[in-house]
C-alpha positions as CSV (number, residue, x, y, z in Angstrom):
1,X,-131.6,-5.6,-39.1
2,X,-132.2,-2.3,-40.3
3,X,-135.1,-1.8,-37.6
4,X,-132.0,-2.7,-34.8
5,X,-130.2,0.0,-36.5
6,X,-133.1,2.7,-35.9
7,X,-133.8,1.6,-32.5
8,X,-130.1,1.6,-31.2
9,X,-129.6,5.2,-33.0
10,X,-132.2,6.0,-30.6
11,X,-130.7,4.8,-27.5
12,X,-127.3,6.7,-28.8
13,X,-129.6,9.6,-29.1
14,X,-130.5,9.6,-25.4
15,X,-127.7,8.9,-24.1
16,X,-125.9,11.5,-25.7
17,X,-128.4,13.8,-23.8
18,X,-127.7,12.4,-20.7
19,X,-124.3,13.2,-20.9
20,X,-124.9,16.8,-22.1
21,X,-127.2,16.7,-18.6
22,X,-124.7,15.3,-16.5
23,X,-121.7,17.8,-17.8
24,X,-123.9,20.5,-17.1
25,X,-124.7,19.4,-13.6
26,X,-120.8,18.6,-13.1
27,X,-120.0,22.7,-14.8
28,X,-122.1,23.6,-11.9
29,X,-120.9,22.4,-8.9
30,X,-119.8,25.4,-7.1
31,X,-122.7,27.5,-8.3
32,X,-124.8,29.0,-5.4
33,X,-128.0,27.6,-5.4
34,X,-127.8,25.3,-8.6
35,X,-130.2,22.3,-8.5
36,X,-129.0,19.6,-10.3
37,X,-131.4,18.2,-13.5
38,X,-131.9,14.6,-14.4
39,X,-132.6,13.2,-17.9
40,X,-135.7,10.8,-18.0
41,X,-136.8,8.6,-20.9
42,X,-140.0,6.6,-22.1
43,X,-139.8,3.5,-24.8
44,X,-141.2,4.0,-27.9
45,X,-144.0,2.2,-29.9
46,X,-144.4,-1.5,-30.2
47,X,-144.2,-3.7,-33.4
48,X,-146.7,-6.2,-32.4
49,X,-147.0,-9.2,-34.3
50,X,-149.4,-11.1,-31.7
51,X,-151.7,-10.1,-29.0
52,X,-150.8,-11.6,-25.3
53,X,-154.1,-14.2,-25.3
54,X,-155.1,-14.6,-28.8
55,X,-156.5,-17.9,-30.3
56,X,-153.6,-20.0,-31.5
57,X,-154.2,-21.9,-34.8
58,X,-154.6,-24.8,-32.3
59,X,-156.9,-24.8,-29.8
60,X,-155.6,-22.6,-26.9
61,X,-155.0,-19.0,-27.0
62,X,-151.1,-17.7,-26.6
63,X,-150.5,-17.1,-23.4
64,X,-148.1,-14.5,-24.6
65,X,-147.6,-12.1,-27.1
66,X,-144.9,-10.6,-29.6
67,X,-144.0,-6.9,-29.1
68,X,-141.3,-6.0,-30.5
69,X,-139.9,-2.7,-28.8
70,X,-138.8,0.6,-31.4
71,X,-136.0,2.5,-29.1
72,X,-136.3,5.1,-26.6
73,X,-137.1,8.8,-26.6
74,X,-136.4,11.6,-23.9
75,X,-139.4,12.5,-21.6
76,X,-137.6,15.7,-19.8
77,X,-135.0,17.0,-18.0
78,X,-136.6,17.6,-14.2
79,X,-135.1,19.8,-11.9
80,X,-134.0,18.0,-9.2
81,X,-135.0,20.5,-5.6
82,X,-133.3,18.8,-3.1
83,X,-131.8,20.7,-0.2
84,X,-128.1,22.2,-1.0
85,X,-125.4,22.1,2.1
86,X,-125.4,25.6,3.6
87,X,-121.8,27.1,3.8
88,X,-120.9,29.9,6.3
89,X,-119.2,32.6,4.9
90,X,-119.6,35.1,7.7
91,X,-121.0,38.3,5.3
92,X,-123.8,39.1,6.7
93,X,-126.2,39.8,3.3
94,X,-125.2,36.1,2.2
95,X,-128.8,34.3,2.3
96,X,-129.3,30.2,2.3
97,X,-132.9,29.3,2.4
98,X,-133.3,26.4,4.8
99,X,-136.5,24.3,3.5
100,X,-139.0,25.5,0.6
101,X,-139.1,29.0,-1.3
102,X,-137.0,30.9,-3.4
103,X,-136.1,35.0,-3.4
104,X,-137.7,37.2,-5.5
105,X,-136.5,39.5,-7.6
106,X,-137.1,42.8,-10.2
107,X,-134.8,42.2,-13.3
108,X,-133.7,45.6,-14.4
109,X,-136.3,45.4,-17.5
110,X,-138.7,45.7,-15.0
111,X,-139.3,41.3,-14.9
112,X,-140.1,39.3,-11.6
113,X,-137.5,36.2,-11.3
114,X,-137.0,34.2,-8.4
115,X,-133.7,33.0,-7.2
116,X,-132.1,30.5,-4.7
117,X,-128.9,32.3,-4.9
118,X,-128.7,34.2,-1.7
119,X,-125.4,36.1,-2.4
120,X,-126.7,40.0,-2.0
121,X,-124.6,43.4,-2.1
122,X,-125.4,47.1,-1.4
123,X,-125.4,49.3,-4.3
124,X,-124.3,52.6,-4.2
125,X,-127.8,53.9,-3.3
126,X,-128.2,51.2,0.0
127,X,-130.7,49.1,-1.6
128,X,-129.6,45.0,-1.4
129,X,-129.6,43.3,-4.5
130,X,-127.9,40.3,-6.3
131,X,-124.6,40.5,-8.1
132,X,-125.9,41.1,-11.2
133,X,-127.8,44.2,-9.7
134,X,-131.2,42.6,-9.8
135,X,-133.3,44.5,-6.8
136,X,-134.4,42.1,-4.1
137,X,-138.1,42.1,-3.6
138,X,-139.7,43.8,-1.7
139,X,-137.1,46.1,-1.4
140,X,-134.6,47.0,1.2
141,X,-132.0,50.0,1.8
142,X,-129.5,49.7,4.4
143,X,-128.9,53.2,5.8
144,X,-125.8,54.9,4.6
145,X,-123.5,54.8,8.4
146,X,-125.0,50.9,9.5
147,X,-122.7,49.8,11.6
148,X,-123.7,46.1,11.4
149,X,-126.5,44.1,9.6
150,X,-129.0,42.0,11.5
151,X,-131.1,39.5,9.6
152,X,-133.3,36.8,11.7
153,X,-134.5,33.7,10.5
154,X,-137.7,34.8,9.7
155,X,-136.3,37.3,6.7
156,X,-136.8,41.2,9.6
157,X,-133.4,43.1,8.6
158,X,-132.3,45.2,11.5
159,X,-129.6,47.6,11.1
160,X,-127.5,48.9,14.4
161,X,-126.4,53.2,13.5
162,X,-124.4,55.1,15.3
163,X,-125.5,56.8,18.3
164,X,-128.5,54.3,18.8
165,X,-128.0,52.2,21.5
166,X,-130.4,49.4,20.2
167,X,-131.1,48.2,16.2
168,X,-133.7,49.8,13.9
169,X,-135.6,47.0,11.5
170,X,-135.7,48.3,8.0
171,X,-137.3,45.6,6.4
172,X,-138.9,42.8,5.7
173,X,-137.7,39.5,3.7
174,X,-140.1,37.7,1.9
175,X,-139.6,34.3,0.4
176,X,-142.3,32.9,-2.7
177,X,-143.0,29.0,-3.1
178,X,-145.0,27.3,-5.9
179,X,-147.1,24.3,-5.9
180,X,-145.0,22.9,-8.7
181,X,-140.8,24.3,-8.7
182,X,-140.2,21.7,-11.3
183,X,-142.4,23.7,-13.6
184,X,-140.4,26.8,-13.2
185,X,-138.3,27.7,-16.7
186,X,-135.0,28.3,-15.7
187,X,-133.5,32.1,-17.4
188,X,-129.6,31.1,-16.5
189,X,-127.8,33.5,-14.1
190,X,-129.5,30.9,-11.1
191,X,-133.3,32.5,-12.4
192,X,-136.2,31.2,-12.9
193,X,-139.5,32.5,-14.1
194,X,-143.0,30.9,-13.3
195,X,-145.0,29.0,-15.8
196,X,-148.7,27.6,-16.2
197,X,-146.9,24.4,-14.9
198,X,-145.8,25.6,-11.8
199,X,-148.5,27.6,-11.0
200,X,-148.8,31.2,-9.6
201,X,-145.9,32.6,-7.2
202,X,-147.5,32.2,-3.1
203,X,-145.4,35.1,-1.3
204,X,-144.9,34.6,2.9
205,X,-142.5,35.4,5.8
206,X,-140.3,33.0,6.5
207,X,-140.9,30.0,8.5
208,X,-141.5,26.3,8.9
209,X,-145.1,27.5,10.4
210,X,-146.0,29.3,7.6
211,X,-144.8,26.8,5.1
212,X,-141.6,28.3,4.0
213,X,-137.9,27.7,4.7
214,X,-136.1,29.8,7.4
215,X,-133.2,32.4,5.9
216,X,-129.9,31.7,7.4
217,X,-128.0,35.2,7.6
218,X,-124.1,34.2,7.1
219,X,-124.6,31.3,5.1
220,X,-125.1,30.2,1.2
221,X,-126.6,27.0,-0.1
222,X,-124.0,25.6,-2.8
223,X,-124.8,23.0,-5.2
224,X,-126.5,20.0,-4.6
225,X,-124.8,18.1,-7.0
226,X,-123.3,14.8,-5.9
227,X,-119.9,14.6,-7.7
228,X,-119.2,11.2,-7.4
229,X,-123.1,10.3,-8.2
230,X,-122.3,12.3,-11.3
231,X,-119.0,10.5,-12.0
232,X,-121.3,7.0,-11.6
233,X,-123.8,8.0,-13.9
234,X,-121.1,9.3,-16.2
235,X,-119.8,6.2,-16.7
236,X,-123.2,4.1,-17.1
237,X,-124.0,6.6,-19.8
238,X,-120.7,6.0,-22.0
239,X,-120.5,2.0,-21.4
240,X,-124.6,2.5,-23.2
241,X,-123.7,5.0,-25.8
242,X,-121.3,2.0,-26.6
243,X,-123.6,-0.5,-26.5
244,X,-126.0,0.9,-28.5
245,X,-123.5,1.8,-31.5
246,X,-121.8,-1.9,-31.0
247,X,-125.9,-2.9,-31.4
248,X,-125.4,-0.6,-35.0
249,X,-122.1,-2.3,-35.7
250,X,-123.6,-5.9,-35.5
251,X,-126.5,-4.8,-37.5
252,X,-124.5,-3.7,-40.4
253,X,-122.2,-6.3,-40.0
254,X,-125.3,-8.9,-40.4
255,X,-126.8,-6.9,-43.4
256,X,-123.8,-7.0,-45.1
257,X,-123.5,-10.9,-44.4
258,X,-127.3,-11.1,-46.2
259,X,-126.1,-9.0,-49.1
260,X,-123.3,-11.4,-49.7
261,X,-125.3,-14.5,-49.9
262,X,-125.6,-16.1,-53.7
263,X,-127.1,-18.6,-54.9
């Protein structure tokens, strides 16, 4: 009885971090770029009283054994990097990467991040960089005067002045991918910074030939949360939070039936 109380703690335990995973994913639903995460758990150790095939006290071995299962404990919370829907917004520094890779960009302590938050601005000084004011990498100014903003699918800017009858590129967009995104440690503010995990930044131009996703100008890739997926998985959570404290409930209700008992 008291083992039943440890073990159902434990499933309490986990799914009270599956909830806390699920309202974050549910506070971010309208956050450029967010990718959702997803709790995952493991059983714990086995009690085992008897070995699947060991001799029985008859002849014959047991054909089965008796394990005895001690809870469950979280394994991680995995980023989940599914492609977002892209919505048009017409502003023509408004980035949604279409397929792998991320933007990268130089924190104003001097730091790389990378982002899938394509929402840029112009500072006062031209140069393009993300609300926060993080510079987008490698850099690019848009000339004081542009009269309109080009950027292709493969990351060339192009800016049309006035008095030139045809646009001037004035830079280049690169996009970074990594063998393993999961392993990226997320900063908040839609950052994330490498790790051993997910192994070295690989910077390209944009394109499905070269491996990376194609940048659509006009566009921003919102959440990929699911909200009634969320909602479902909400409500599995809470019916086994309850299970797992009725499982507690019973328990003590049995122990306390065993401490009554006289002779």
């Amino acid at each position: 009885m008291i083992r039943a109380m440890h073990t159902a703690s434990t499933g309490m335990f986990a799914q009270q971090l599956n909830i806390d995973t699920i309202a974050h994913n549910l506070a971010n639903v309208n956050t450029t770029g967010f990718k959702r995460s997803r709790a995952e758990f493991a059983d714990l150790l086995y009690q085992i009283s008897r070995l699947p095939g060991s001799s029985a006290s008859n002849v014959g071995v047991f054909p089965v054994g008796m394990q005895v299962g001690l809870g469950v404990r979280p394994v991680t919370v995995a980023k989940e990097y599914v492609q977002g829907s892209l919505k048009q917004t017409f502003n023509e520094l408004d980035l949604a990467i279409e397929g792998a890779g991320f933007f990268q960009v130089n924190r104003p302590d001097g730091s790389t991040m990378y982002t899938r938050a394509g929402s840029f601005k112009r500072d006062n000084t031209g140069n393009v960089v993300t609300g926060d004011g993080d510079t987008l990498v490698p850099s690019i100014t848009i000339p004081s005067g542009a009269l309109k903003i080009d950027i292709g699918q493969d990351g060339t800017v192009s800016v049309l002045l006035p008095g030139v009858a045809q646009a001037t590129q004035v830079g280049q967009i690169q996009l970074v991918r990594f063998d393993n995104p999961s392993g990226l440690i997320s900063q908040g503010n839609n950052l994330f910074i490498e790790s051993s995990s997910s192994g070295p930044a690989q910077q390209g131009t944009p394109g499905f030939s070269t491996g990376f996703g194609l940048i659509q100008s006009g566009f921003l890739e919102i959440s990929n949360v699911n909200i009634a997926d969320e909602m479902v998985n909400m409500i599995l959570a809470q019916r086994a939070y309850e299970l797992n404290a009725k499982a507690i409930q019973a328990s003590d209700d049995m122990l306390s039936v065993a401490n009554q008992l006289r002779r």
